[in-house]
mmCIF file of the C-alpha atoms, coordinates in Angstrom:
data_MODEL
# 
_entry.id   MODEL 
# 
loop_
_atom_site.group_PDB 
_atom_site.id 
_atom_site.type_symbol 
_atom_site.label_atom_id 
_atom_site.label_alt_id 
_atom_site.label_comp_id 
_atom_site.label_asym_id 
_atom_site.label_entity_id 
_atom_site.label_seq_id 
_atom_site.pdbx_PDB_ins_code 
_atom_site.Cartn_x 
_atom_site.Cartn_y 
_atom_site.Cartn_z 
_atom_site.occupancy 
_atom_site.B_iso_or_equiv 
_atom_site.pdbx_formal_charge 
_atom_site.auth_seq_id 
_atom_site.auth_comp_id 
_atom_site.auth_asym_id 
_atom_site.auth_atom_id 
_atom_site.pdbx_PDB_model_num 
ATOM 1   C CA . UNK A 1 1   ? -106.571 -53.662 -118.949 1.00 0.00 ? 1   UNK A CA 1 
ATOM 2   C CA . UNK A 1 2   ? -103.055 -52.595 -119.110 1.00 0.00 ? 2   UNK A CA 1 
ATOM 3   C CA . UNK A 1 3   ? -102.881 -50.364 -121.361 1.00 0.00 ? 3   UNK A CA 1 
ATOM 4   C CA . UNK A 1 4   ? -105.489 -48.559 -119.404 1.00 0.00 ? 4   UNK A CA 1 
ATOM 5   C CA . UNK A 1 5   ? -103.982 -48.568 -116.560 1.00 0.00 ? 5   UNK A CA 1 
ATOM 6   C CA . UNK A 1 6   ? -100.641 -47.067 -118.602 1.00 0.00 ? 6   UNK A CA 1 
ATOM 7   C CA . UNK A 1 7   ? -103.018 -43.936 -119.856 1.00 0.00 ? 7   UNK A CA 1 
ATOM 8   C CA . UNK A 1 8   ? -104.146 -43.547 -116.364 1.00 0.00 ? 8   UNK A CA 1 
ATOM 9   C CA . UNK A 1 9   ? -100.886 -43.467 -114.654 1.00 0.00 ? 9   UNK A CA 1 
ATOM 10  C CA . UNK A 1 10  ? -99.199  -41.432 -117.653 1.00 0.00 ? 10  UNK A CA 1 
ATOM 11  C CA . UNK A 1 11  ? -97.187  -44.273 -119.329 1.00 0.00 ? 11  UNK A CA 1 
ATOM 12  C CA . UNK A 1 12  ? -98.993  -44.274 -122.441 1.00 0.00 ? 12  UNK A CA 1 
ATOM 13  C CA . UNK A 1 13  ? -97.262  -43.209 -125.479 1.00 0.00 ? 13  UNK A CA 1 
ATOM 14  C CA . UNK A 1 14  ? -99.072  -39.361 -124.981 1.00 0.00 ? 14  UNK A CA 1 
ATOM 15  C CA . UNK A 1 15  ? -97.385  -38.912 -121.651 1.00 0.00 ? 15  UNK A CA 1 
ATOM 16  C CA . UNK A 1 16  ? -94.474  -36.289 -121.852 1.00 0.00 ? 16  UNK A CA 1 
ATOM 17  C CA . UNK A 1 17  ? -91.374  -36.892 -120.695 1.00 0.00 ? 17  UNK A CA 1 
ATOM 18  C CA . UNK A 1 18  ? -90.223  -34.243 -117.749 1.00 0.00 ? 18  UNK A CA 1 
ATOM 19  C CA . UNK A 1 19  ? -87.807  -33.056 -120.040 1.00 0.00 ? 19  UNK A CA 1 
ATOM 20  C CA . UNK A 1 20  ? -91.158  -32.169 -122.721 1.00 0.00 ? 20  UNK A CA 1 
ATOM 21  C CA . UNK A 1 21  ? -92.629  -30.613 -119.559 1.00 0.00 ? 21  UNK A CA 1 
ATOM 22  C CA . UNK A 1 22  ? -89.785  -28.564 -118.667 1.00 0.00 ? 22  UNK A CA 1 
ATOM 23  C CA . UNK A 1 23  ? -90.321  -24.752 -119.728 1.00 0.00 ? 23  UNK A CA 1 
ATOM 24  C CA . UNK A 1 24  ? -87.739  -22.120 -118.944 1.00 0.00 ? 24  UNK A CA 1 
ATOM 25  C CA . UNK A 1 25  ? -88.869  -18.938 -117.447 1.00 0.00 ? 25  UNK A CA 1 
ATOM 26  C CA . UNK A 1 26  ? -87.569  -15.632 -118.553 1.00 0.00 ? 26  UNK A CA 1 
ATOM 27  C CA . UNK A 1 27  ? -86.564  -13.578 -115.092 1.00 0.00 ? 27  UNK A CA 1 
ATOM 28  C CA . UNK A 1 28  ? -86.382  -10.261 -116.510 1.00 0.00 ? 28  UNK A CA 1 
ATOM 29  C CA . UNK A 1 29  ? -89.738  -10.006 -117.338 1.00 0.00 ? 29  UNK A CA 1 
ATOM 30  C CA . UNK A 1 30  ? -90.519  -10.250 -113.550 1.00 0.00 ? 30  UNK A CA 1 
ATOM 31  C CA . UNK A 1 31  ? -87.705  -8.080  -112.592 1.00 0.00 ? 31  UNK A CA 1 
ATOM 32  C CA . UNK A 1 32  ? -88.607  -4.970  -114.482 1.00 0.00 ? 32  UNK A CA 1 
ATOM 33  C CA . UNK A 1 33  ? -91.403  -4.078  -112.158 1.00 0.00 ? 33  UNK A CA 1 
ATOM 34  C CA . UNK A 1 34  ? -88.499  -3.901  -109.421 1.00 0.00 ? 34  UNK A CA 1 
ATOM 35  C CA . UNK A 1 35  ? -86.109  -1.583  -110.918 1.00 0.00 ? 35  UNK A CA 1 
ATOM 36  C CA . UNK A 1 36  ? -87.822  1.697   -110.040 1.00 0.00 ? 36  UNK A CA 1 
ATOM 37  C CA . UNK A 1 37  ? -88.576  1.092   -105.928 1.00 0.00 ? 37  UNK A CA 1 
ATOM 38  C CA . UNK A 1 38  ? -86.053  2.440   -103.590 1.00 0.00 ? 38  UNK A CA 1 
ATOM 39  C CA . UNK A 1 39  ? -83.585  -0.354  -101.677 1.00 0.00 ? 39  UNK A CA 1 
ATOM 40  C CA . UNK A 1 40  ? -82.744  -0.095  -97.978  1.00 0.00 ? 40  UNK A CA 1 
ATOM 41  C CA . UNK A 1 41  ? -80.490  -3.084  -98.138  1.00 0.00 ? 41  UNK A CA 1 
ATOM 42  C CA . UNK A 1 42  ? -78.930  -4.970  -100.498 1.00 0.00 ? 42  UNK A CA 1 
ATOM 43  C CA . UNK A 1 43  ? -77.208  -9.041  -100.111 1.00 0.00 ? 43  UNK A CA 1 
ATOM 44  C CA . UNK A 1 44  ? -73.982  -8.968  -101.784 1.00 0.00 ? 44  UNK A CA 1 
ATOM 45  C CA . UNK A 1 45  ? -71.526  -11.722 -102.418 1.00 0.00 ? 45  UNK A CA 1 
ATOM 46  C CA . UNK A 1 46  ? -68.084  -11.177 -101.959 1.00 0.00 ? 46  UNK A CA 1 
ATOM 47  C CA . UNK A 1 47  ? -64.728  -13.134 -102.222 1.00 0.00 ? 47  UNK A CA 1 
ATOM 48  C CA . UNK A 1 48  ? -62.157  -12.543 -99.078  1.00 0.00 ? 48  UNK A CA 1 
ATOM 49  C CA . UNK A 1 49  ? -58.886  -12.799 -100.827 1.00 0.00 ? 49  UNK A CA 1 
ATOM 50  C CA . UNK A 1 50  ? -56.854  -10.805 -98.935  1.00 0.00 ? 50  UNK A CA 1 
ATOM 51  C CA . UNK A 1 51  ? -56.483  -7.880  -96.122  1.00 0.00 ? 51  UNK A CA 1 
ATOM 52  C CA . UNK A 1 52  ? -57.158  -5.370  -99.106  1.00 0.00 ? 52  UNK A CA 1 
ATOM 53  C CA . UNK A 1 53  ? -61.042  -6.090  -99.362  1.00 0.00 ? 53  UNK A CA 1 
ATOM 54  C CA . UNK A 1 54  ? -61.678  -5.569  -95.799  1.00 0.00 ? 54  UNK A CA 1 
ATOM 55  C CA . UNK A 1 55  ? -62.294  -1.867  -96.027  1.00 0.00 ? 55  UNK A CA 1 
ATOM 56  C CA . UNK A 1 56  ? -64.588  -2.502  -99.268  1.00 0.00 ? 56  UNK A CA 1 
ATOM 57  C CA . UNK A 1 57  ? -66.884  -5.171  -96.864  1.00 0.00 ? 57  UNK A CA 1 
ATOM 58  C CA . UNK A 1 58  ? -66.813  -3.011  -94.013  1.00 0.00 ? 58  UNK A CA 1 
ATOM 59  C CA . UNK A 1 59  ? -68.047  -0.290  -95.431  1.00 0.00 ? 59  UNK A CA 1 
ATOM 60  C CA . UNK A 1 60  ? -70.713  -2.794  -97.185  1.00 0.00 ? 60  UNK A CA 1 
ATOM 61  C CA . UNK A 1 61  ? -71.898  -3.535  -93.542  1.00 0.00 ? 61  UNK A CA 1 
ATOM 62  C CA . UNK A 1 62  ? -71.948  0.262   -92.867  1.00 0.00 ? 62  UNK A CA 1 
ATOM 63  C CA . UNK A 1 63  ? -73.978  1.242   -95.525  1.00 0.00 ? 63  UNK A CA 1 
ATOM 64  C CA . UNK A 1 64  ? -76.905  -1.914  -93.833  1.00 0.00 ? 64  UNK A CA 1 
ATOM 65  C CA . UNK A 1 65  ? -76.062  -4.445  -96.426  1.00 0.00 ? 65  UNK A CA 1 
ATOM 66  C CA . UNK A 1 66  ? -75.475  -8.318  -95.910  1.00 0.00 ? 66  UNK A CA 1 
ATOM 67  C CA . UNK A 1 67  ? -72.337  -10.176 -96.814  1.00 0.00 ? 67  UNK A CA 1 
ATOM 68  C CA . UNK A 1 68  ? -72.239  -13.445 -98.141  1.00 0.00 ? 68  UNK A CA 1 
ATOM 69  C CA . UNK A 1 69  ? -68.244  -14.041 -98.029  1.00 0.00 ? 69  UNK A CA 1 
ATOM 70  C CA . UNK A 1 70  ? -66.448  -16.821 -99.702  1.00 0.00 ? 70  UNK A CA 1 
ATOM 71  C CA . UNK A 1 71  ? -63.487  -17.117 -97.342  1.00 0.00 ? 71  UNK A CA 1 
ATOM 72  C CA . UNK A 1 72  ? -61.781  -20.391 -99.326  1.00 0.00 ? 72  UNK A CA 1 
ATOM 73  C CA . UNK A 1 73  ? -59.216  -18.215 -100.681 1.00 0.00 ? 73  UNK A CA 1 
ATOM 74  C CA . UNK A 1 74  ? -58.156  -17.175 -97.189  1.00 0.00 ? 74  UNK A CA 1 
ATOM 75  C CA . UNK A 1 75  ? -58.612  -20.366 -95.417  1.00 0.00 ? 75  UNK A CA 1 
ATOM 76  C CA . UNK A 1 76  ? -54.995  -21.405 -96.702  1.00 0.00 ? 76  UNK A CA 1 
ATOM 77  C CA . UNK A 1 77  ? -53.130  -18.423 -94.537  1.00 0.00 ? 77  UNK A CA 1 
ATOM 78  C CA . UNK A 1 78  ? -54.846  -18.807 -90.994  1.00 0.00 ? 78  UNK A CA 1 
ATOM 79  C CA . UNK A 1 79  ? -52.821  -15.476 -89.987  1.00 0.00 ? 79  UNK A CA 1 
ATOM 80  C CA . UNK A 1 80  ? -54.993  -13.897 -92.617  1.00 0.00 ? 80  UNK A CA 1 
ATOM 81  C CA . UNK A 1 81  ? -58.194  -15.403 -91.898  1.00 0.00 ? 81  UNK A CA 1 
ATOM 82  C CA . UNK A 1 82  ? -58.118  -15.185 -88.760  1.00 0.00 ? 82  UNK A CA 1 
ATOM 83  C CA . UNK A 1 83  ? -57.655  -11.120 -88.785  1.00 0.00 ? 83  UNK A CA 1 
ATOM 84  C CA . UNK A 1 84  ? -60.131  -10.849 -91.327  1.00 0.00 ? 84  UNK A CA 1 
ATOM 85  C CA . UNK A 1 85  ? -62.800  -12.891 -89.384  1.00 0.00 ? 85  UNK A CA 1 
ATOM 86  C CA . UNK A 1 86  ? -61.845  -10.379 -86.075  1.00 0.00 ? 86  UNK A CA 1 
ATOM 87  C CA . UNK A 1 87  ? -61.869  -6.997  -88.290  1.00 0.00 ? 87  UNK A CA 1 
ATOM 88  C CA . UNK A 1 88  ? -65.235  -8.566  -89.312  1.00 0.00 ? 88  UNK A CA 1 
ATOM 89  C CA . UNK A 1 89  ? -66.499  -9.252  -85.716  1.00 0.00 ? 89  UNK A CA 1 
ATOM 90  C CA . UNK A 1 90  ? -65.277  -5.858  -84.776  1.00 0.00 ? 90  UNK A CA 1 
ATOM 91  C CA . UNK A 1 91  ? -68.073  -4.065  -87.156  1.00 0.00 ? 91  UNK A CA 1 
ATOM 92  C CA . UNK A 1 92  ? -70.498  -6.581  -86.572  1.00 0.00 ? 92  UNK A CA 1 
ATOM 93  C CA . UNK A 1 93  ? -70.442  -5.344  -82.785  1.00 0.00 ? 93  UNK A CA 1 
ATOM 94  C CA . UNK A 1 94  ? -70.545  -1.755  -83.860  1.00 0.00 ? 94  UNK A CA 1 
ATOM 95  C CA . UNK A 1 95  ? -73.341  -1.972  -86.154  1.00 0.00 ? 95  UNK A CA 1 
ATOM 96  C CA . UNK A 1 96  ? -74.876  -4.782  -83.802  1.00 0.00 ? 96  UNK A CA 1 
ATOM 97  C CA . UNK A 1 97  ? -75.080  -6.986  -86.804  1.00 0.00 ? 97  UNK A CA 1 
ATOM 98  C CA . UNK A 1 98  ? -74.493  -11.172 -86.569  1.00 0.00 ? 98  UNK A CA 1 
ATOM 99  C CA . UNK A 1 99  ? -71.614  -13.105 -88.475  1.00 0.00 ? 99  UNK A CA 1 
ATOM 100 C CA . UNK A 1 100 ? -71.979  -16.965 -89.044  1.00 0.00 ? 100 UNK A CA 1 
ATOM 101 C CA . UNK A 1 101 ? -70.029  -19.912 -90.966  1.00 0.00 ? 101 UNK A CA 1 
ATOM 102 C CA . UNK A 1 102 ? -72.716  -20.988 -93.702  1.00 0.00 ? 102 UNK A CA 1 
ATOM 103 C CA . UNK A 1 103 ? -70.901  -23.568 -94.685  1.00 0.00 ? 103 UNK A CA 1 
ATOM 104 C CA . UNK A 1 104 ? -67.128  -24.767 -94.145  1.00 0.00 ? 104 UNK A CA 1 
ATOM 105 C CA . UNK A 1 105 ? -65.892  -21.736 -97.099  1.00 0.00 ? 105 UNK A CA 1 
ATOM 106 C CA . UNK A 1 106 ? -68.961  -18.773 -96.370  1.00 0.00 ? 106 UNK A CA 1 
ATOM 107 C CA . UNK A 1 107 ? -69.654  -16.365 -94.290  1.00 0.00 ? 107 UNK A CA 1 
ATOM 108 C CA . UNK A 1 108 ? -72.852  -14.415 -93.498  1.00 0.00 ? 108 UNK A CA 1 
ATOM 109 C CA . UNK A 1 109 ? -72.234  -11.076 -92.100  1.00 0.00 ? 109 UNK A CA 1 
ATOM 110 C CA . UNK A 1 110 ? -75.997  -9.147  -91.077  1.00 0.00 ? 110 UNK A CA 1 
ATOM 111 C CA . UNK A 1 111 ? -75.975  -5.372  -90.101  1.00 0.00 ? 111 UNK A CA 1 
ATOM 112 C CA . UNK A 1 112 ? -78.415  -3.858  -87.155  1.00 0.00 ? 112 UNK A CA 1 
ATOM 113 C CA . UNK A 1 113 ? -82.158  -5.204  -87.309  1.00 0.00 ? 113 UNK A CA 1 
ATOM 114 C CA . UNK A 1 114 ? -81.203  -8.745  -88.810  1.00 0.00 ? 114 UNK A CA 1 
ATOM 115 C CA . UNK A 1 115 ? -80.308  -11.898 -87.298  1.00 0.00 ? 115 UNK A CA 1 
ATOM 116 C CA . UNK A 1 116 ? -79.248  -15.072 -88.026  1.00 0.00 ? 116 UNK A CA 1 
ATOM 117 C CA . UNK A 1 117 ? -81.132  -18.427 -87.131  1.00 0.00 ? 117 UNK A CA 1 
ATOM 118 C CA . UNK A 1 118 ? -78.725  -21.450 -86.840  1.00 0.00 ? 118 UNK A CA 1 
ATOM 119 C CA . UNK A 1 119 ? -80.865  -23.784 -86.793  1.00 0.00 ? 119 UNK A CA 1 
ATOM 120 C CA . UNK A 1 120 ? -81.849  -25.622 -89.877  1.00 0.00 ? 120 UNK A CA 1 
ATOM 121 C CA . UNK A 1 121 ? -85.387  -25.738 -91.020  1.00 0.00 ? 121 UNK A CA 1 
ATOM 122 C CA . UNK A 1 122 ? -86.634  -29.281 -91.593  1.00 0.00 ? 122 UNK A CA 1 
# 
C-alpha cells in the first residue's frame, strides 16, 4: 500500500528530482525575432556616481527612455545626492515624467506618457 501511494505522490524511485526537471532555456533564440522592429523607448540601468553622469541621464529622459538609477554610490555625499535627485526632478517636470525610490539604493525615472504606481501588487 505504500509503495503505491509513493508512485502516486512521486516518491518512487522514477520520480525526478527538481534539479532532473530543471531545463535551461536559451533567450536568444526568442530574441532574434525582436531585433528588426523599431523601439520608441528603451529601460536603461544606470549607476549615479557622480555630477558627471547627469547630462548622460538627462538626455536619456529626453530622448523618452526610463532610468533605473543605482544611487548607492552617491548616497555617501548627501551634497551630491541631493543635487542629483533635484537636476533629476527638474527634467522629470519638463518632460512631465515621474521619479520614485524603488528601493532604499534605486531610482525610477519615467518620461511623458508613463507613470509610476506605488503601490505594491499583492
Amino acid at each position: 500500500m505504500v509503495k503505491i501511494l509513493d508512485n502516486i505522490l512521486g516518491r518512487g524511485k522514477n520520480a525526478k528530482s527538481e534539479a532532473e526537471e530543471y531545463e535551461e532555456l536559451d533567450l536568444s533564440e526568442f530574441e532574434g525575432g525582436f531585433k528588426d522592429e523599431p523601439t520608441n523607448m528603451y529601460i536603461r540601468v544606470a549607476e549615479l556616481s557622480g555630477l558627471d553622469t547627469l547630462p548622460h541621464l538627462k538626455k536619456e529622459l529626453y530622448e523618452g527612455n526610463i532610468l533605473i538609477i543605482d544611487v548607492a554610490a552617491s548616497k555617501h555625499d548627501k551634497l551630491l545626492f541631493d543635487r542629483s535627485i533635484k537636476d533629476l526632478k527638474q527634467v522629470v517636470s519638463d518632460v512631465h515624467g515621474d521619479i520614485a525610490m524603488i528601493k532604499e539604493d534605486q531610482v525610477i525615472v519615467t518620461p511623458r506618457g508613463v507613470r509610476i504606481d506605488r503601490q505594491k501588487l499583492k
